[in-house]
C-alpha positions in Angstrom: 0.0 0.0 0.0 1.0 3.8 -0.9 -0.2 7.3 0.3 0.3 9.8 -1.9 -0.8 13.0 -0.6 -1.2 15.6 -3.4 -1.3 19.4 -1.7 -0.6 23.2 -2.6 2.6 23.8 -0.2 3.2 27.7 0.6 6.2 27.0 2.9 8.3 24.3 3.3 10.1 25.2 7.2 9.9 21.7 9.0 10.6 19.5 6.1 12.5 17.3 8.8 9.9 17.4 11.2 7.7 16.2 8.8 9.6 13.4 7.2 9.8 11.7 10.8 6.2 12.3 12.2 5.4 10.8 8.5 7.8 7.5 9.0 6.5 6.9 12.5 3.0 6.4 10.2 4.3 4.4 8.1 5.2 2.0 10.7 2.4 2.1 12.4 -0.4 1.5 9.2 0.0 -2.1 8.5 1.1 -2.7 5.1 2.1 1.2 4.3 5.0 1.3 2.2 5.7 4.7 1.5 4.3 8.3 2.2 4.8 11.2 -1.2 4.1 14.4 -0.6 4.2 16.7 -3.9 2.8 19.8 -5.8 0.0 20.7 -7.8 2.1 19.2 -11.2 2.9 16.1 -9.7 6.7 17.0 -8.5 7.6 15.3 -5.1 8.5 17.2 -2.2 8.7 14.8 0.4 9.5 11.0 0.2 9.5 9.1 3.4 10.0 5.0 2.9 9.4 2.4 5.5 12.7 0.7 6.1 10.9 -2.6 6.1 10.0 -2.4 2.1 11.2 -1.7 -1.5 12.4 1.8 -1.6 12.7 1.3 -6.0 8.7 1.9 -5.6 8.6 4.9 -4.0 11.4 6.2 -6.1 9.4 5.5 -9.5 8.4 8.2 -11.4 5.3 7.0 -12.5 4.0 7.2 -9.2 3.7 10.5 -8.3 1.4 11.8 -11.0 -1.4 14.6 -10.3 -4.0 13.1 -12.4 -5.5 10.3 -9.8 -6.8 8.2 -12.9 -3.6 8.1 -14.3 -1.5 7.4 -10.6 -3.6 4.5 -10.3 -3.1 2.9 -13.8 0.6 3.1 -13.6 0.4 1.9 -10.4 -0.9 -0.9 -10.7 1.0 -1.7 -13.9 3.4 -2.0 -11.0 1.6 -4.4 -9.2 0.9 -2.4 -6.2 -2.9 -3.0 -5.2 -3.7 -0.7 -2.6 -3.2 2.8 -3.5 -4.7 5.7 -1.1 -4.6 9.2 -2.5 -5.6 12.2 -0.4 -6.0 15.9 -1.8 -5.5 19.1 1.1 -4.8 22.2 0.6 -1.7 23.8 3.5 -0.9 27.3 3.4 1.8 26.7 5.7 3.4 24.0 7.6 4.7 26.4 10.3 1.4 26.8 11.1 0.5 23.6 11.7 3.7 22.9 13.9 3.1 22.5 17.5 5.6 24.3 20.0 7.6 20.8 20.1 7.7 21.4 16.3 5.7 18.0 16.0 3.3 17.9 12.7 0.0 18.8 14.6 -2.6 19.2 11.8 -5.1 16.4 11.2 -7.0 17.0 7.9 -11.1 15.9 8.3 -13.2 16.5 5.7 -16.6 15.5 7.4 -19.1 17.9 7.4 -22.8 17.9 8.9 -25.2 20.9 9.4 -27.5 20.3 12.9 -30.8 21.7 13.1 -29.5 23.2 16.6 -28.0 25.9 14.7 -31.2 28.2 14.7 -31.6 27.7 18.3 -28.3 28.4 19.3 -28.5 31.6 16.7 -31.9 32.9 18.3 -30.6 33.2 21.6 -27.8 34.9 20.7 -30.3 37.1 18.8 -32.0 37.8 21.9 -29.3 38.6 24.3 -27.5 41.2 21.4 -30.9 42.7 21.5 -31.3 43.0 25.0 -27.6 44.7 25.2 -28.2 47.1 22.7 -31.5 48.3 23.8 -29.5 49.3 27.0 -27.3 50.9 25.3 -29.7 53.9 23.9 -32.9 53.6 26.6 -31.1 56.7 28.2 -29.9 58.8 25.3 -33.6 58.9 23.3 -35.1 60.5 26.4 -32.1 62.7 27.3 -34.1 65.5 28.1 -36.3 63.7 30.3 -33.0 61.9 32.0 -32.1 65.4 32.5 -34.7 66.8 34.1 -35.2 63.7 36.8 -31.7 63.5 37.9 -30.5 67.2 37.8 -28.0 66.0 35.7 -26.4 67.2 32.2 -26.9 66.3 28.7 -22.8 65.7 28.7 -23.7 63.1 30.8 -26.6 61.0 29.4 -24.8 60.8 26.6 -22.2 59.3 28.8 -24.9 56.6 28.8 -24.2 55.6 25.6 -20.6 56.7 24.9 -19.5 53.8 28.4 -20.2 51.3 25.9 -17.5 52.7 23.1 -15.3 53.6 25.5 -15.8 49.9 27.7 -15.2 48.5 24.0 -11.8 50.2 23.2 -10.4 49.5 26.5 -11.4 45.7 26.7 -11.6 44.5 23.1 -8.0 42.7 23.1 -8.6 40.7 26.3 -12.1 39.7 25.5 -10.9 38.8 22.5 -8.4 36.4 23.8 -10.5 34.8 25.7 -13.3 34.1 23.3 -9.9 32.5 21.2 -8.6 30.9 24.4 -12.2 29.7 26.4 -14.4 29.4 23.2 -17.5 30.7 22.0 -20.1 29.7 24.7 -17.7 30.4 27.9 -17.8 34.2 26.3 -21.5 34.2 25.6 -22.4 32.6 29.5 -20.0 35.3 30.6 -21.6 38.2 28.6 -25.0 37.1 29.5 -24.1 37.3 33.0 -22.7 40.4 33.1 -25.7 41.9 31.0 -28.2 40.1 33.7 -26.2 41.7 36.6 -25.8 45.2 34.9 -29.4 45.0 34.1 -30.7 44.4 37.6 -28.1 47.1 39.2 -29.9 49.6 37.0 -33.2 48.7 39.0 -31.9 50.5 42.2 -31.3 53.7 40.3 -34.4 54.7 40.4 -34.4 57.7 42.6 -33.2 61.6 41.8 -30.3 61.8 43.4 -29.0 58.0 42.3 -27.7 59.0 38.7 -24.0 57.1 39.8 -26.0 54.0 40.6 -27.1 54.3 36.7 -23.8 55.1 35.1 -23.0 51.8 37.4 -25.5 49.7 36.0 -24.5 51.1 32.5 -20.6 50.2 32.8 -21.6 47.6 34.1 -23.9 46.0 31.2 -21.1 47.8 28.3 -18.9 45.2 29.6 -21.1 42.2 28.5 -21.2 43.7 25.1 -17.5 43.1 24.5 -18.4 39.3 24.7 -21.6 40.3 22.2 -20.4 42.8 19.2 -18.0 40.7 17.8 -19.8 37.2 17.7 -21.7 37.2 14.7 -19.4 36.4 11.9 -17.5 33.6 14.5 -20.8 32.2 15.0 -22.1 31.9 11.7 -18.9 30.6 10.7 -19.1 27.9 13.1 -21.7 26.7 12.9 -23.4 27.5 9.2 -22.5 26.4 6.1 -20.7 28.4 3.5 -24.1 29.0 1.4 -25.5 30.4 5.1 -22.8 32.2 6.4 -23.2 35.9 5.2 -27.2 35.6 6.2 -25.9 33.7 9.3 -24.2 36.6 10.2 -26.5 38.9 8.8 -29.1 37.4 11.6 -26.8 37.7 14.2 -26.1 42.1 13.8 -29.7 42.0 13.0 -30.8 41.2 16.8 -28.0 44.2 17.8 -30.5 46.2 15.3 -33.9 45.1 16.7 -33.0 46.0 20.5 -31.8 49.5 19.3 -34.5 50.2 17.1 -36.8 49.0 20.3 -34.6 51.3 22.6 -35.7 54.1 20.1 -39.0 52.8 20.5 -40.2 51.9 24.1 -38.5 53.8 26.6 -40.5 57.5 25.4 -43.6 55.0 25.7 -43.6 53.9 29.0 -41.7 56.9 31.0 -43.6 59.9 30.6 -41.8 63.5 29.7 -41.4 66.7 31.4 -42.3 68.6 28.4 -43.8 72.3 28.0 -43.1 73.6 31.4 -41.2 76.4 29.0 -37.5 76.0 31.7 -39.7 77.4 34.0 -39.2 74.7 36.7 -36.2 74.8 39.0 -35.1 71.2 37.9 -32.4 71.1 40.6 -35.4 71.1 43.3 -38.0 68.8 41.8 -39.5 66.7 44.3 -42.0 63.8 44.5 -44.7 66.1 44.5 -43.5 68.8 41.7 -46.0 68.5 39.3 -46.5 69.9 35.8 -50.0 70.0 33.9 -49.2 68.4 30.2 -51.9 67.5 28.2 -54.8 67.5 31.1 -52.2 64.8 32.8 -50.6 65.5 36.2 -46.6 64.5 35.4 -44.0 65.0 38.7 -40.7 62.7 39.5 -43.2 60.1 40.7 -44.7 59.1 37.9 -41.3 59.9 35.7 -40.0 57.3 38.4 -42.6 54.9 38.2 -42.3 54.8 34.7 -38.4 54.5 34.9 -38.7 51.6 37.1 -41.0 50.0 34.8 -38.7 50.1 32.3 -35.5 49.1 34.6 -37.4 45.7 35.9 -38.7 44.6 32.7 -35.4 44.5 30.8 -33.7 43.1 34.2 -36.2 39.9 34.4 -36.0 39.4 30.3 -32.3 39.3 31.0 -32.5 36.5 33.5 -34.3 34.3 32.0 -32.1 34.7 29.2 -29.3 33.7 30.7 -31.2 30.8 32.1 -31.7 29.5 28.5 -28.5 30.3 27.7 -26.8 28.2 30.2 -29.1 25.4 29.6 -28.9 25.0 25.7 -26.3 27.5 24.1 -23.2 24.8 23.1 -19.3 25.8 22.1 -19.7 24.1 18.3 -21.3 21.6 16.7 -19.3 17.9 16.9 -18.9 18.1 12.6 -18.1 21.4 11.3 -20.4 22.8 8.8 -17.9 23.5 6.1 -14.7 22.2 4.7 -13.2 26.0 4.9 -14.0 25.9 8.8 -12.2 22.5 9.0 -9.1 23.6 7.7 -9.5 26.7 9.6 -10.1 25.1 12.8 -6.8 22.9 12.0 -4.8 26.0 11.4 -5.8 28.0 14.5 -5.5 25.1 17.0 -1.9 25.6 16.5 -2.3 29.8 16.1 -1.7 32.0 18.8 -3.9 35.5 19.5 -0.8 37.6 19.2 0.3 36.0 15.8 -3.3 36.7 14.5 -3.1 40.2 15.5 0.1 40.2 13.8 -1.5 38.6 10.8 -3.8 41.5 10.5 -2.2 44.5 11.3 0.3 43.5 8.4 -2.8 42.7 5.7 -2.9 45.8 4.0 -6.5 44.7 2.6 -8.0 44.6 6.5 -6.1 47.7 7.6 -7.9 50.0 5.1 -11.0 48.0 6.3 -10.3 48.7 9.8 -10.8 52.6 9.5 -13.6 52.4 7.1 -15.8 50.1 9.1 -14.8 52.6 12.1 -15.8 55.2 10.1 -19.3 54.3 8.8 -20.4 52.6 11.9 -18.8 55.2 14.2 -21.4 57.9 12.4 -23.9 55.9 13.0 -23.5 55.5 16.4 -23.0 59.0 17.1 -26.2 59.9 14.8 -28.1 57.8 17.1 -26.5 58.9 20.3 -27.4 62.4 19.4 -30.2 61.9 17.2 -32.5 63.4 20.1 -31.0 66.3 20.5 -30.6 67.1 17.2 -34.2 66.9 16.5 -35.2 68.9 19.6 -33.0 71.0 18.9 -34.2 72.1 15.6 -37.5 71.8 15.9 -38.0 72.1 19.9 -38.3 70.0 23.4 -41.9 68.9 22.5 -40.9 66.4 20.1 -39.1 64.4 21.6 -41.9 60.8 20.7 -40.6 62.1 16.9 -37.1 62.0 17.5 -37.8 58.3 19.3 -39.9 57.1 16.2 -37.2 58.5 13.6 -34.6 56.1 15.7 -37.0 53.3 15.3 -37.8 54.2 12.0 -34.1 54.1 11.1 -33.5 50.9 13.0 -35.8 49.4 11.6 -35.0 50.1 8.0 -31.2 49.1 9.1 -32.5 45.7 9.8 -34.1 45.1 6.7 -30.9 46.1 5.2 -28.6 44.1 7.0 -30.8 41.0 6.0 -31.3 41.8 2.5 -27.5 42.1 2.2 -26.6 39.4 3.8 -28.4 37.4 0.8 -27.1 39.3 -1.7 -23.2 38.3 -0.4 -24.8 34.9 -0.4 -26.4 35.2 -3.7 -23.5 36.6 -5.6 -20.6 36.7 -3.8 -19.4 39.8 -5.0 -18.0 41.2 -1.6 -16.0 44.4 -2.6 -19.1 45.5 -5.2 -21.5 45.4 -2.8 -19.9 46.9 0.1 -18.7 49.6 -2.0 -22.1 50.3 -3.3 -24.0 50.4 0.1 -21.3 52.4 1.5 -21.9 54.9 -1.3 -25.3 54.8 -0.7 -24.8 55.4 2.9 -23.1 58.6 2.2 -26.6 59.9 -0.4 -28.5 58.9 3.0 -26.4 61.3 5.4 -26.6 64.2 2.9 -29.8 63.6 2.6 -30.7 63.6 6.3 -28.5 66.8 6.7 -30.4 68.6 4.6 -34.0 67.7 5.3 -32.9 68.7 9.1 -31.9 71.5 7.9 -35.1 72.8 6.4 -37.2 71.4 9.5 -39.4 68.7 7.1 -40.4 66.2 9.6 -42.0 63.8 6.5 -39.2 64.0 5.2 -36.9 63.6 7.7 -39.1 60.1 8.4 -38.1 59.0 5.0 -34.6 59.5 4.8 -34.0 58.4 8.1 -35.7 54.9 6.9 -32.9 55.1 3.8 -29.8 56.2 6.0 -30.4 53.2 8.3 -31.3 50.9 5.7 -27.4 51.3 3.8 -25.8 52.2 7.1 -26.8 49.3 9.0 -27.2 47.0 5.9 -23.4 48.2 6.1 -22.6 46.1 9.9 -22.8 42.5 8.4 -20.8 43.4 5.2 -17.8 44.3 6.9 -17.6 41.2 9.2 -18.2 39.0 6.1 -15.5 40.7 3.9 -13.0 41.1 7.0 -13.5 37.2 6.8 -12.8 36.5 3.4 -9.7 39.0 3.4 -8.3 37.9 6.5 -8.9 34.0 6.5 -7.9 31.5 8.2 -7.7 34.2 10.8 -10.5 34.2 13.9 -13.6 35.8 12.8 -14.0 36.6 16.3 -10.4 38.2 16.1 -11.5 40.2 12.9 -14.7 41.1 13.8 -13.0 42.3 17.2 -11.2 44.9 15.9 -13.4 45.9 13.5 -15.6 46.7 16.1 -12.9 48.7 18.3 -12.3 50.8 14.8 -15.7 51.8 15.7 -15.9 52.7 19.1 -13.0 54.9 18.7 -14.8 56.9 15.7 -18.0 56.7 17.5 -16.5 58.3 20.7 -15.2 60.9 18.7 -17.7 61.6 16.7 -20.3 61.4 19.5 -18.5 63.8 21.4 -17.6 66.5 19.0 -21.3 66.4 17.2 -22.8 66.9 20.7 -20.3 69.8 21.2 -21.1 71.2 17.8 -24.6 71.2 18.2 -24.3 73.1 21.5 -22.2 76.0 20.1 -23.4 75.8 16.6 -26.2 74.1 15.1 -27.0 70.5 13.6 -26.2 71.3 10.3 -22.7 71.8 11.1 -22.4 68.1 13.2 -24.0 66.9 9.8 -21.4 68.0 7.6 -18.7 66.6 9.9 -20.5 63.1 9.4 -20.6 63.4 5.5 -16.7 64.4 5.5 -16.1 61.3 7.7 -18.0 59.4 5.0 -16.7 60.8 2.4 -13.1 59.7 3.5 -14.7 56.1 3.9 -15.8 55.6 0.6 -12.5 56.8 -0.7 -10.5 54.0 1.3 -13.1 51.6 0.5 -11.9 51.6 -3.3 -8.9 50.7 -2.6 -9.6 47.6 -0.7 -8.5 44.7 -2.6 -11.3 41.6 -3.3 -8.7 39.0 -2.3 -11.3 36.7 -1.3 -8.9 34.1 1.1 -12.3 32.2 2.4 -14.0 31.5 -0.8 -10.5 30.2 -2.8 -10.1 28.1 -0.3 -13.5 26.3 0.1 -13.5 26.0 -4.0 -10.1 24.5 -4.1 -11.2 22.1 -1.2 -14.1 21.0 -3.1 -12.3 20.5 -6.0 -10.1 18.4 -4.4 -13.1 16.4 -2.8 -14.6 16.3 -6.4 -11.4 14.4 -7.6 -11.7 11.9 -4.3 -15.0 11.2 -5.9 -13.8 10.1 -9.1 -11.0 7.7 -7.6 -13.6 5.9 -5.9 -15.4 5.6 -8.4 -12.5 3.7 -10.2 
């Protein structure tokens, strides 16, 4: 019996290493002559020959053909029966050397999708939508926030700016240890921490306990780290490569729903201080303060009742969350889906976080990806963030329910997007094209919105806000997917890590300076900054590269599976 092993060899460090792990087979595979290892044309490489046999057979020739039909007929003119011929495609042998420089890497083609996958992608849809509905339930009613704690708009934006600035300065370690523990020791962890955060929150409720909040907040921007970044990782591991990009699409899509619900709800169920025309001494509201609105009798009580409402309800959804998520969420499935996430999972068992880091800082590709992912999504986090008091601001405190529906109206639009592109990716493929485009498109929204704004048309402002969220968030699962395919066999959670940072640092900044802007100028000159920043981010986006690392090598590993075929059929 022979092995050939036929495989596309990028590096050839360890060819020692090799040759011995491969001769201890060879005595250990009863009847196992020989072990050839050559290129694509057929050329060997690597020759290792049991002691024990003929080494004149190994040394033919006519044996080491890349056609398989034609391997086996000269074979057997040779009179050699069993012949075993495996196709795999390694980028690199240093990769797959352990740190005893043993050859580590066991190539399994088996795959099998499980029916568990939805499951295990619903409740991750769930607890991403309970952490981003936090993350804006305090920013959509900032004036109301204001008014209840004697606080600052400064610092209800705060709120929402924890998260960014949670993100920045605990990406790399929660990153490590969703590559180091796995996927469901981070999501148990982040649903924890979102439970706990979500519960502290319930003992804020009081005027003067605005640190108990920003508490709860930190608190609940901590589980998000284990959240953001899960998507493309999880539909990676557990969907196949025709389900990925809507895999992942899914998974930002539940981070859409709970903010276009945190647009949504919280102006529902906590009632607002409006048209008392800042004739109220804030700083001295008590229990029994009350201000006439619309024939209704509105004081701290009832702004408190309807706080606590809220505070409760998200903190006993969060439990029972985590309950479920304990019970049924599992690391990976036993198979994995796809033959690219097979010979991805061999690769990064050997990996180490700081040579994937290393890996993508040097990739010029993901680099230029880096800031314009930042870019895009750091607008649109600051839009939202702001979006409140940009709208009261031009068109006064009273409508605050519009500035709320226009969030929800643009969240909701985001999440059609989002889905809709993730089966276009699917569909076509054409990763660079479509993110360009949408990207593009993002940038008409923005101008768009700036100018409607501007000229005070609430219609219109409705309808544009429903086509900026529908590119910009349609944008989120586009940028995973083609940080993927540019960056493979790296982690997606590693990718889609930094990606994420890229955009907690833009969003801070841009969060920060549009609030100031609006303060000592107007909203049309925030606006403009945004369409600048997206200007810049189209630019950079041309000159990403479609080097699309994923899909080559899932069509060169099903090529090589197509040829198995045939020599079994033989």
């Amino acid at each position: 019996m022979i092995l050939i092993i036929t495989c596309y060899i990028r590096m050839m460090s360890y060819i020692e290493e090799c040759k011995k792990d491969l001769l201890s087979l060879t005595t250990k595979i009863d009847g196992l002559i020989a072990v050839i290892i050559t290129d694509k044309e057929g050329v060997p490489l690597i020759k290792v020959v049991n002691d024990s046999s003929d080494p004149s057979l190994t040394g033919r020739p006519s044996l080491v053909s890349s056609n398989f039909t034609t391997g086996v007929e000269q074979a057997s003119k040779l009179g050699i029966e069993n012949i075993y011929i495996m196709s795999a495609n390694i980028s690199s042998i240093n990769e797959s050397m352990d740190t005893t420089g043993t050859l580590s890497t066991s190539i399994s083609l088996t795959t099998k999708l499980y029916k568990k996958r939805y499951f295990i992608l619903l409740l991750f849809i769930l607890l991403s939508m309970s952490n981003a509905f936090q993350w804006i339930e305090y920013a959509i009613i900032e004036n109301i926030v204001v008014k209840y704690y004697g606080t600052t708009t400064f610092w209800v934006n705060c709120t929402s700016v924890v998260f960014m600035a949670a993100y920045i300065a605990g990406i790399l370690p929660a990153t490590f240890l969703l590559d180091t523990k796995g996927l469901r020791f981070c999501i148990l962890f982040g649903s924890f921490v979102n439970c706990l955060g979500s519960w502290i929150k319930c003992f804020s409720v009081e005027t003067d306990r605005f640190y108990v909040t920003m508490i709860g907040q930190s608190v609940v921007a901590v589980a998000q780290l284990f959240i953001l970044n899960i998507p493309p990782l999880l539909a990676a591991v557990w969907f196949s490569d025709k389900e990925v990009s809507r895999a992942t699409a899914y998974g930002v899509f539940g981070n859409q729903v709970g903010i276009a619900i945190g647009f949504f709800v919280p102006s529902l169920i906590v009632p607002n201080f409006s048209n008392d025309n800042d004739s109220h001494d804030i700083t001295t509201l008590s229990s029994t303060t009350v201000i006439d609105i619309s024939d209704k009798i509105i004081g701290t009580a009832e702004v408190g009742s309807g706080l606590r409402t809220l505070f409760f309800g998200v903190a006993i959804f969060t439990t029972l969350l985590f309950v479920l998520i304990v019970l049924f969420f599992k690391d990976k499935p036993d198979l994995p889906p796809s033959t690219a996430q097979a010979n991805a999972q061999a690769v990064n068992e050997n990996s180490s976080f700081m040579g994937s880091l290393k890996a993508l800082a040097t990739n010029p590709n993901y680099v230029l990806l880096f800031f314009t992912y930042g870019l895009n999504t750091g607008v649109f986090y600051a839009v939202s963030t702001v979006l409140n008091q940009m709208v009261t601001g031009a068109l006064g405190e009273h409508y605050v329910k519009e500035a709320g529906y226009m969030g929800f109206t643009l969240t909701l639009a985001g999440i059609l997007g989002s889905i809709v592109c993730g089966y276009l990716l699917d569909w076509t493929k054409l990763f660079k094209q479509i993110t360009l485009g949408v990207y593009l498109l993002s940038l008409v929204g923005m101008i768009a919105f700036t100018v409607t704004l501007h000229f005070k048309s609430v219609w219109c402002m409705f309808l544009v806000s429903a086509i900026l969220g529908f590119f910009m968030t349609g944008y989120l699962p586009l940028g995973f997917e083609l940080a993927a395919e540019i960056s493979y066999p790296q982690p997606e959670g590693t990718s889609a890590g930094l990606l994420n940072a890229s955009a907690q640092i833009f969003g801070v900044i841009f969060t920060f300076g549009g609030s100031a802007i609006i303060d000592s100028y107007n909203s049309l000159s925030a606006n403009l900054g945004f369409v600048g920043a997206l200007v810049l981010g189209s630019v950079l986006t041309v000159l990403i590269k479609a080097d699309l690392r994923r899909q080559s090598a899932e069509k060169n590993t099903n090529n090589a599976n197509n040829e198995t075929k045939q020599l079994n059929q033989i």
